[in-house]
N, C-alpha and C positions, 0 to 999 in steps of 0.2 A: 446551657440548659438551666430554665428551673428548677429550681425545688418545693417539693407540694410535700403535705401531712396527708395521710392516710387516718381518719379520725372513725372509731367505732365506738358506740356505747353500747358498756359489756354487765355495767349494774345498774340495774332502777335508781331514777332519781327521787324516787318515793323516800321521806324520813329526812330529806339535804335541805338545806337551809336555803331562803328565799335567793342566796346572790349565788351561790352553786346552781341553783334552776333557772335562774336566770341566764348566767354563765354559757349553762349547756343550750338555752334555747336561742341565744348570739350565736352561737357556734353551726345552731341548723339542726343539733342532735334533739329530736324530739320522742324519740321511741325503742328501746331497748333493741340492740343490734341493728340499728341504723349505719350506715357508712356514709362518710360524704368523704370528698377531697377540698381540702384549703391547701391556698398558695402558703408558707413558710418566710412569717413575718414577726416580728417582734411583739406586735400586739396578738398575733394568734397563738405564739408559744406562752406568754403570759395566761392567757384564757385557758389551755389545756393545762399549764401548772398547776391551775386552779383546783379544775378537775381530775386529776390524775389517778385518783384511785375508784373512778366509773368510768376511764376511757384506754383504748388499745390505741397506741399512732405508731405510726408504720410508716419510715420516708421514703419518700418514689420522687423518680425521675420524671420532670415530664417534658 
């Protein structure tokens, strides 16, 4: 089975710096408690590192 991220934005990206809003809008996250799922890849754990302290990841089975 895969592995997928469970990704939620849990803080406004209002006051983050241009490559954080950027970051988050690669990622698909464009609105305060959005969810999406990404597949669990080395360029997507990079991207959430980024972000870590506006996002909730959650790993699931799929």
């Amino acid at each position: 089975m895969a592995k997928a991220l469970k990704l939620t934005l849990v803080k406004s990206k209002i006051g983050s710096t241009k490559k954080v809003r950027a970051t988050l809008t690669g990622l698909g996250l464009t609105r305060t408690n959005k969810t999406i799922v990404r597949s669990d890849t080395p360029e997507i754990r990079g991207m959430v590192r980024k972000v870590q302290h506006l996002v909730r990841v959650e790993e699931i089975e799929c």
